[in-house]
C-alpha positions as CSV (number, residue, x, y, z in Angstrom):
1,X,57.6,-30.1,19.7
2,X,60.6,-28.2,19.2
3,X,62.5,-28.1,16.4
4,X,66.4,-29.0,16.7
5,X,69.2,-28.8,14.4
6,X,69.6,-32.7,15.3
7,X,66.0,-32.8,13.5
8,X,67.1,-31.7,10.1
9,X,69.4,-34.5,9.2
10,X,72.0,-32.4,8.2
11,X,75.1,-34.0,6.6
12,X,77.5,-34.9,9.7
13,X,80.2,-32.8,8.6
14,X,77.7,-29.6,8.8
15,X,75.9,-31.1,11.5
16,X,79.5,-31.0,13.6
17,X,80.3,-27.6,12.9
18,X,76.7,-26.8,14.4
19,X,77.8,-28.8,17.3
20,X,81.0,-27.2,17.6
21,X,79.8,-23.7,17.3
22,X,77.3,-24.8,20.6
23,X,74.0,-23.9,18.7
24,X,71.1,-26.4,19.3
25,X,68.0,-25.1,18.4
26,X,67.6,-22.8,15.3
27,X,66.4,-19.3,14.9
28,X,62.3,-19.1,14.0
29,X,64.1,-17.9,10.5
30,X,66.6,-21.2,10.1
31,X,64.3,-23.2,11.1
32,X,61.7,-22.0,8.4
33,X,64.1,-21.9,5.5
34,X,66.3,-24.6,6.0
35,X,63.7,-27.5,5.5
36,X,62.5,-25.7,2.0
37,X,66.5,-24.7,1.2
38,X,67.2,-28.7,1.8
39,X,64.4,-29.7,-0.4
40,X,65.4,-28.2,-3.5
41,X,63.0,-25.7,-3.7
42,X,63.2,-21.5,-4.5
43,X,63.0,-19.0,-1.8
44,X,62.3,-15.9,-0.7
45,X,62.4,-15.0,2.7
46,X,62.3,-11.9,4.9
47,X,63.6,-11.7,8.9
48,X,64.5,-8.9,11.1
49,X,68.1,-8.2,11.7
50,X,70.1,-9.9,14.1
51,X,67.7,-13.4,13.8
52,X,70.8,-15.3,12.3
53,X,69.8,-15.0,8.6
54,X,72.6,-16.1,7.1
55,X,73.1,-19.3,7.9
56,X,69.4,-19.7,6.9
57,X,71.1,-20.9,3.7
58,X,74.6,-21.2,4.4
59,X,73.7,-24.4,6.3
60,X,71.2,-26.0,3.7
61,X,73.4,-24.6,0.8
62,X,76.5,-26.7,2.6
63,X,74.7,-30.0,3.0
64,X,73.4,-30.0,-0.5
65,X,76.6,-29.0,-2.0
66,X,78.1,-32.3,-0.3
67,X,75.2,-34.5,-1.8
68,X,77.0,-34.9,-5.4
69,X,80.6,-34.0,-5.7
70,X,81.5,-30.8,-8.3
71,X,82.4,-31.2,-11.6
72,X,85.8,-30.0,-11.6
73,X,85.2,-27.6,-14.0
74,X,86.3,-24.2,-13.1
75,X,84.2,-21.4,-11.1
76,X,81.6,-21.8,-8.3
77,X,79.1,-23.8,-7.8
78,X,77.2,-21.3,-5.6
79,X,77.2,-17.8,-5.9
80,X,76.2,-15.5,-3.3
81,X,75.5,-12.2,-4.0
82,X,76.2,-9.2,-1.3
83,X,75.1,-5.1,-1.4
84,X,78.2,-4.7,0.6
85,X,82.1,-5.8,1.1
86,X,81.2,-6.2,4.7
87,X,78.5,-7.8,4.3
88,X,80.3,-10.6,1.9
89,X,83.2,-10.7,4.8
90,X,80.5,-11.9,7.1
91,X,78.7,-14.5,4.6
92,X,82.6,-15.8,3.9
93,X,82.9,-16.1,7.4
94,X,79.8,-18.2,8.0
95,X,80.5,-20.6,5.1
96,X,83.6,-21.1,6.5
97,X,82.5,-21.5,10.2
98,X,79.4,-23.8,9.2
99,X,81.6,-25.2,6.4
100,X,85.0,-26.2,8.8
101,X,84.6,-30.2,8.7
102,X,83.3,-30.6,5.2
103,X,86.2,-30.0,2.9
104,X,84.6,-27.5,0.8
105,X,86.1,-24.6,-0.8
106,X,85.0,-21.2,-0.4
107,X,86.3,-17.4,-2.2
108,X,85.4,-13.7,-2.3
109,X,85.5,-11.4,-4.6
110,X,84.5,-7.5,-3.5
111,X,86.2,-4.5,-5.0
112,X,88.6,-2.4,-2.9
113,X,91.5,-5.1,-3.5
114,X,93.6,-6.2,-6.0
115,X,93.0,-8.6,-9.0
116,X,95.3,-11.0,-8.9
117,X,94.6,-13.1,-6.5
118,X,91.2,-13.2,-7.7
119,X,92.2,-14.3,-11.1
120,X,93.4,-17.2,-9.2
121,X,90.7,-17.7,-7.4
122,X,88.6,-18.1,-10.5
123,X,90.4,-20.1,-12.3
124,X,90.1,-23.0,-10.8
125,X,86.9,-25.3,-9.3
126,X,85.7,-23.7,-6.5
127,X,82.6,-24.8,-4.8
128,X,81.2,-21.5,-3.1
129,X,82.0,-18.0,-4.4
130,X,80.6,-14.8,-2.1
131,X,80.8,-11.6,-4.3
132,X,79.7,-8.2,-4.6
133,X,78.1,-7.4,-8.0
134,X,80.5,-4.7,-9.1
135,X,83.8,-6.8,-8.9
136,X,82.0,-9.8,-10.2
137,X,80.7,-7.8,-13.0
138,X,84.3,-7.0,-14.1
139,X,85.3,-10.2,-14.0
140,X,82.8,-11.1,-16.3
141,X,83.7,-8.3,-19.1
142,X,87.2,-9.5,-19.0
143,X,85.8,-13.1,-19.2
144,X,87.9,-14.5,-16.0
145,X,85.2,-15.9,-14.4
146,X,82.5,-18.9,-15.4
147,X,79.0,-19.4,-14.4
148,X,78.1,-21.9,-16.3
149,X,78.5,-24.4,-13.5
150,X,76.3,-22.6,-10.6
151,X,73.9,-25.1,-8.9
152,X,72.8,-22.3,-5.9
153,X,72.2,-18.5,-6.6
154,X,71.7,-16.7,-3.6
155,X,70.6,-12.8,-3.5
156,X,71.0,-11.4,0.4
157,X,69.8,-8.3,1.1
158,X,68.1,-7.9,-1.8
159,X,66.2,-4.8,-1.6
160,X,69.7,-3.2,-0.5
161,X,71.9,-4.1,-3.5
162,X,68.0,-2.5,-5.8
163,X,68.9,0.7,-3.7
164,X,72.2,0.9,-4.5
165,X,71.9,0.4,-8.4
166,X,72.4,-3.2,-8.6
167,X,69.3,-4.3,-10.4
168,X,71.0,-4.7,-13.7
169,X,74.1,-6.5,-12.4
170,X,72.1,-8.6,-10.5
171,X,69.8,-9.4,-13.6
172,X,72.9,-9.8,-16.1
173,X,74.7,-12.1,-13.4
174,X,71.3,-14.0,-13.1
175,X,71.9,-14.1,-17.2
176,X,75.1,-16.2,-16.7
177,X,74.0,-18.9,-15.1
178,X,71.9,-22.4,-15.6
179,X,68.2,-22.3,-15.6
180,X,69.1,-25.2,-13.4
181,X,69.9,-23.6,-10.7
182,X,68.2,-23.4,-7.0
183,X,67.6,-19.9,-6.3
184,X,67.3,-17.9,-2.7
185,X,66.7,-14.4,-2.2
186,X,66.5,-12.6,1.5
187,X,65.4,-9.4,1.4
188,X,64.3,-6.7,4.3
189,X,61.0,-6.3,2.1
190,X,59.6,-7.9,-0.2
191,X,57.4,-5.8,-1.9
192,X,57.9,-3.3,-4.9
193,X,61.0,-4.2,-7.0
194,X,62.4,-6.5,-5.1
195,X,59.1,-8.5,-5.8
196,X,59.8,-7.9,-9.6
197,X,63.2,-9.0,-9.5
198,X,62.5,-12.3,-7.5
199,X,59.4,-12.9,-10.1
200,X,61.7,-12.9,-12.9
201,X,64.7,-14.8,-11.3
202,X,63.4,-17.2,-9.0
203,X,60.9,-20.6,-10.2
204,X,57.6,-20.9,-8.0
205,X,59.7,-19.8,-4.6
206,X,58.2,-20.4,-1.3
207,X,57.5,-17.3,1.0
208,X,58.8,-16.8,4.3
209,X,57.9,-13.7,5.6
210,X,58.7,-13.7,9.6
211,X,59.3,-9.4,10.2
212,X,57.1,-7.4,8.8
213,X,58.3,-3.4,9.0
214,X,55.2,-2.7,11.5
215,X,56.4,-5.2,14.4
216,X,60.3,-5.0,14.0
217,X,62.8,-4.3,16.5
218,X,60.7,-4.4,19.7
219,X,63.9,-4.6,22.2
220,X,64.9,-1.7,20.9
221,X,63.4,1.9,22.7
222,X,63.7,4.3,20.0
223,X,64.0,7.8,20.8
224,X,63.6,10.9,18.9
225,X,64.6,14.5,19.1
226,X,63.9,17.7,17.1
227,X,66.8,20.1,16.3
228,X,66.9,23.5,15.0
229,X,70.3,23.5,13.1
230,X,73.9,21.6,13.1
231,X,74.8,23.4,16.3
232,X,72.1,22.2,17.7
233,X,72.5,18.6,16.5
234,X,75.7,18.8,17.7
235,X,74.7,20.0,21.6
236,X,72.8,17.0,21.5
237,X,74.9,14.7,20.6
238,X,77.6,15.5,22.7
239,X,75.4,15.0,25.5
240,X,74.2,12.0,24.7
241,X,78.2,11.2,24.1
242,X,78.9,11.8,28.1
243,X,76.0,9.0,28.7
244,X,77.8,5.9,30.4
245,X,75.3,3.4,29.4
246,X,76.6,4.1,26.0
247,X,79.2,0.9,25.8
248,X,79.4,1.3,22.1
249,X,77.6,3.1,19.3
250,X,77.4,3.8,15.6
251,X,76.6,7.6,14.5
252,X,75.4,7.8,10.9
253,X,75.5,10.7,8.9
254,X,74.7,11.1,4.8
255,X,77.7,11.6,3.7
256,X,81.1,10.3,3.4
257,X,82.8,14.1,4.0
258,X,80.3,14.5,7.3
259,X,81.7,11.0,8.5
260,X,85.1,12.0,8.3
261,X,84.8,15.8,9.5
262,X,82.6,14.4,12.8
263,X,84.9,11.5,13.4
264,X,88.2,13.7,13.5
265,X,86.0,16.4,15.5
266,X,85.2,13.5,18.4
267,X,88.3,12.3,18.1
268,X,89.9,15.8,19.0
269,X,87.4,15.5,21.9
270,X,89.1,12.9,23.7
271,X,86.7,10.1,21.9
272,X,87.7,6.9,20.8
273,X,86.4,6.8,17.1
274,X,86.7,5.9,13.5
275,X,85.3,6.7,10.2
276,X,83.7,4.0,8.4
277,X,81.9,4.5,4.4
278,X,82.8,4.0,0.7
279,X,85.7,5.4,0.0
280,X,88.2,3.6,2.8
281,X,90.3,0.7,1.4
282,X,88.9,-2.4,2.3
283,X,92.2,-2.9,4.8
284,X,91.1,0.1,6.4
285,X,87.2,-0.8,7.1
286,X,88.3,-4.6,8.1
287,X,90.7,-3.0,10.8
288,X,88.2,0.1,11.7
289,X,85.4,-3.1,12.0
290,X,88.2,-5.1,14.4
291,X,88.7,-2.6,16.6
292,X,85.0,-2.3,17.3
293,X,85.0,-6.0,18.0
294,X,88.0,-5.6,20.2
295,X,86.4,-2.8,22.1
296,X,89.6,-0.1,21.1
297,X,87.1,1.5,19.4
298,X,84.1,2.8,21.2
299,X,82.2,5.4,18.3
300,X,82.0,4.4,14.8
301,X,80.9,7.5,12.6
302,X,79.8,5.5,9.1
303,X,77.3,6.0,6.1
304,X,74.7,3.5,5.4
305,X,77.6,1.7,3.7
306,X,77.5,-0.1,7.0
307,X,74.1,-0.4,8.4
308,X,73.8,-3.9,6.6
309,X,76.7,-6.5,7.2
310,X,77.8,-4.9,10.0
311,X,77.3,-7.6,13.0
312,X,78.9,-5.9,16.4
313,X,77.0,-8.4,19.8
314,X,78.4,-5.0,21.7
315,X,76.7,-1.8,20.1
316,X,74.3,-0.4,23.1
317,X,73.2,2.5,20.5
318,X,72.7,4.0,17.3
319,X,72.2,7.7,16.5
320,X,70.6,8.8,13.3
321,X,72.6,12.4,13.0
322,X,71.2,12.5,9.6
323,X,68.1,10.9,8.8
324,X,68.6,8.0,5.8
325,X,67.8,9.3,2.2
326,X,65.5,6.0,2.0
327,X,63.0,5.1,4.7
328,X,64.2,1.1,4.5
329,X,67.3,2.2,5.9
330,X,66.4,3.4,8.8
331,X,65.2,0.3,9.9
332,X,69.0,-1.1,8.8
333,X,70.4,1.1,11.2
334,X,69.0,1.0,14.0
335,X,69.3,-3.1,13.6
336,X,72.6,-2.5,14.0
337,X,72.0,-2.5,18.2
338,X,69.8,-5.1,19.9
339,X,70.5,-7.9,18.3
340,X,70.3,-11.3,18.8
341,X,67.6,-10.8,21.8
342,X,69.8,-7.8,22.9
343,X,67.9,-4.6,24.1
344,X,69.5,-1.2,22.7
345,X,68.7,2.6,22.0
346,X,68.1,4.5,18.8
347,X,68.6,8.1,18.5
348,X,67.3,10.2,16.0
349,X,68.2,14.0,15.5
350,X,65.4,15.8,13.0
351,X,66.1,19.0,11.7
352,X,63.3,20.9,10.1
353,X,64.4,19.7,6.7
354,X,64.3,16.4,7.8
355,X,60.3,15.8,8.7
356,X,59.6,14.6,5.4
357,X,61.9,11.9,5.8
358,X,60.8,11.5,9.6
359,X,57.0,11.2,8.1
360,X,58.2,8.3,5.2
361,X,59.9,6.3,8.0
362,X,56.6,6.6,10.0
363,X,54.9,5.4,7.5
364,X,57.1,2.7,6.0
365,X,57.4,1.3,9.7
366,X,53.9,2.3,11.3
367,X,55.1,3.1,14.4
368,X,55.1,7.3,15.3
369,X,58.1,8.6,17.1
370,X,57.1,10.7,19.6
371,X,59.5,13.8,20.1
372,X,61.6,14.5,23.1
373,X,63.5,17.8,24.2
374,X,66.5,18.1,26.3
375,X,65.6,20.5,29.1
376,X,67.2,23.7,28.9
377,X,67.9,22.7,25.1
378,X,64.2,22.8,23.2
379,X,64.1,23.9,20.2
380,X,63.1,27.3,18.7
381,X,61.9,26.4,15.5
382,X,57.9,25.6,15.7
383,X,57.2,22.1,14.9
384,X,54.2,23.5,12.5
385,X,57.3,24.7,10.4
386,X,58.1,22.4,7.6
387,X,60.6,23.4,5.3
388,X,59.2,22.7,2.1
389,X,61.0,20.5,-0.9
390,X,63.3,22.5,-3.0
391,X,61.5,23.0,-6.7
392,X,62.6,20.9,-9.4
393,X,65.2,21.5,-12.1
394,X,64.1,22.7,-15.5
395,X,62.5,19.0,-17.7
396,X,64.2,17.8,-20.2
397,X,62.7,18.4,-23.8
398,X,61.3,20.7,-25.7
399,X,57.7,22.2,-24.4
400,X,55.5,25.1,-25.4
401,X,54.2,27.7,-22.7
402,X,53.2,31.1,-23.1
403,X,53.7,30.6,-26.9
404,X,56.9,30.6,-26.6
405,X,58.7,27.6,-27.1
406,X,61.0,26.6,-23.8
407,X,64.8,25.2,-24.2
408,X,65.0,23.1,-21.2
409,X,67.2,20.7,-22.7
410,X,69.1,19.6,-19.5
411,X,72.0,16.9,-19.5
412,X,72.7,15.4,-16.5
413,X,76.3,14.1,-15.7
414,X,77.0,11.1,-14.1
415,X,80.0,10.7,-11.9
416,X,81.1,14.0,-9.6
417,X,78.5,15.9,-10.4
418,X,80.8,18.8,-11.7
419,X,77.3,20.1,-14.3
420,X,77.7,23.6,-15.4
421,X,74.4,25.5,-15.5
422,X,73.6,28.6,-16.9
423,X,70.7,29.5,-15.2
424,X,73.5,29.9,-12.2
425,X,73.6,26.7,-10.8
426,X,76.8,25.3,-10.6
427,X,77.8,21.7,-10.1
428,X,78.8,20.6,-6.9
429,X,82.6,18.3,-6.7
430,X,81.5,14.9,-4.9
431,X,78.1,15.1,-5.3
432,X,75.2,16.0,-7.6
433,X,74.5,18.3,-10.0
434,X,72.4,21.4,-8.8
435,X,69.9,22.0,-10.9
436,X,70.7,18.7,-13.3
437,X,74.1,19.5,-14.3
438,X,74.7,21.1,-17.8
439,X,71.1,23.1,-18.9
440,X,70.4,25.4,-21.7
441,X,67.4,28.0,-21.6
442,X,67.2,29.7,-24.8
443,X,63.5,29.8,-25.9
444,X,60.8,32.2,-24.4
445,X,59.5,30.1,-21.7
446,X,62.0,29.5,-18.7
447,X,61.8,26.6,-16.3
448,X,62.0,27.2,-12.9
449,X,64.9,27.7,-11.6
450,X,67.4,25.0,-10.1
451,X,67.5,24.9,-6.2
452,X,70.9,25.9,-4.8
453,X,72.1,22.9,-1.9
């Protein structure tokens, strides 16, 4: 028999916003998660991109909220926690959609924007809060914000917010509010870390594992093509530019300064493109994501800053310029296209450095990309040729070799990375130290020496 949203006995409020919104029968996901969400029990669940996640708990998380009115004490009484600002826009949007009939009150709180209206927000009852950890981190230090009355704590994309950084945040967060709580995390993965995190921080969960990284992402053909240099990346992606089944597509590169250089260089081209990562404003990446949506926008050059919360129906492809620094993401990205039962096209450009990266994604994802070549375009650089990992920097500490004893006391700045090194690594403005910043080699073993960028 098929399950229905009808077959939930939702609240009626939630139950007519379903309606409204024309959806009848739920995702394989929803329909997994919501019965456990509506029973009161933990969860941890794990779903490809695209399979309609988050209303997995947006819609269980609703109706329970309306079982017992608040208590009128300030702060939320569910807390969802985001990687990304995008990402939060889109939860806010969901509880608002799902939430339209039922008189609850909903807030963000992401950095990129001003305080004050936050300080507002949070001081007074408020029944759903969606929040990135940073921002809500601060508002904790200047003690504008209470947690003491959370019923739901929900972590989405877990394993993202772990690679960012976030696992203390997350755990200190955690820290603030009732053992009480219901707790639901949804993670691409849950394995490693993430496992940790959800053994500490959620009671006896049920599992709902539905994509495993070996049989994701089926409707979309994945493509990949070996390059011998930046020129030669570049060849190849303006030819894939001039393709007209192109409708819309996402070009990720690793780094903020790469996203803006290509974006203006496309742009100059006649292309109609935008930059999208960190360091825009968070009025400048709502408008950038807009015009994507509204079609005035046709490329969008971004960092991985996007490849989770952003949720286009009209991206045809995504090219990898730069492979991702960590496998998982790759599988983010290219999630970006072909969703919701959509077909789509991922392009991948592998420079030599790259194959190590090209072999972790292989692995994490068990599927092997086979490589293509443009005709009249191959490349000249064997594919036997790996270009090997840079050495490490000198360790830190004191050690003995040679009888000599070795300095190697390194100290590696956070922050721009501006390390002096007197071996003759400099630092690097906006981005890491080479060689581990500031190092000192004074005794009469050397380290080797730090790998120049």
């Amino acid at each position: 028999m098929m399950t229905t949203f009808a077959s939930f006995n939702l609240n009626p409020a939630i139950a007519k916003a379903i309606d409204a919104c024309g959806f009848e029968t739920p995702t394989p996901i929803q329909a997994k998660s919501i019965p456990i969400v509506m029973a009161g029990r933990d969860l941890m669940a794990s779903s490809q991109t695209g399979s309609g996640k988050t209303a997995s708990f947006v819609v269980p998380m609703l109706h329970r909220l309306m079982e017992r009115s608040g208590t009128g004490r300030r702060g939320p009484r569910a807390l969802v926690l985001t990687p990304t600002r995008e990402l939060a826009v889109q939860v806010q949007e969901e509880v608002r959609r799902f939430g339209k009939f039922s008189g609850l009150t909903s807030g963000i709180v992401v950095g990129g924007v001003g305080y004050g209206p936050q300080y507002q927000l949070l001081s007074r009852p408020l029944d759903v809060l969606v929040a990135t950890p940073g921002r809500l981190i601060d508002h904790l230090d200047q003690k504008k914000v209470d947690l003491s009355n959370v019923e739901f704590l929900v972590l989405d994309e877990a394993d993202r917010m772990l690679d960012m950084g976030f696992v203390k945040p997350v755990r200190r967060i955690a820290g603030y509010t009732p053992d009480s709580k219901q707790s639901l995390l949804f993670s691409a993965t849950l394995e490693g870390e993430v496992r940790r995190v959800a053994t500490d921080l959620l009671r006896q969960p049920e599992l709902v594992e539905l994509a495993a990284n070996k049989v994701r992402h089926e409707g979309i053909e994945q493509k990949l093509f070996h390059v011998d240099n930046v020129d030669h990346k570049r060849r190849l992606l303006d030819h894939w530019l001039g393709d007209r089944e192109i409708k819309q597509a996402v070009i990720f590169t690793g780094t903020k300064r790469r996203a803006d250089r290509l974006a203006k260089s496309l742009a100059l081209s006649g292309h109609s493109c935008a930059a999208l990562h960190g360091d825009k404003t968070q009025g400048q990446r709502k408008r950038t994501i807009d015009q994507m949506r509204d079609g005035s926008v046709k490329l969008l050059v971004a960092t991985d800053v996007a490849a989770r919360g952003l949720d286009i129906d009209g991206i045809s492809h995504v090219i990898n310029y730069d492979l991702p620094m960590v496998p998982e993401d790759y599988i983010h990205r290219i999630g970006r296209t072909g969703r919701a039962g959509a077909t789509g096209t991922a392009i991948s450009l592998v420079a030599p450095e790259d194959r190590e990266k090209l072999r972790d994604i292989e692995k994490l994802t068990g599927n092997r990309l086979v490589g293509e070549h443009l005709k009249g375009d191959e490349p000249k650089i064997p594919l036997t040729v790996v270009i090997p990992k840079a050495p490490k920097p000198a360790p830190r500490g004191r050690g003995q070799q040679g009888g000599g004893q070795g300095g190697g006391q390194g100290r590696a700045p956070q922050g721009n990375g501006q390390g002096r090194n007197r071996n003759g690594g400099g630092g690097r403005p906006g981005g890491q130290p080479q060689g581990g910043g500031r190092s000192e080699n004074r005794g009469g073993s050397r380290g080797p020496r730090p790998a120049r960028a």
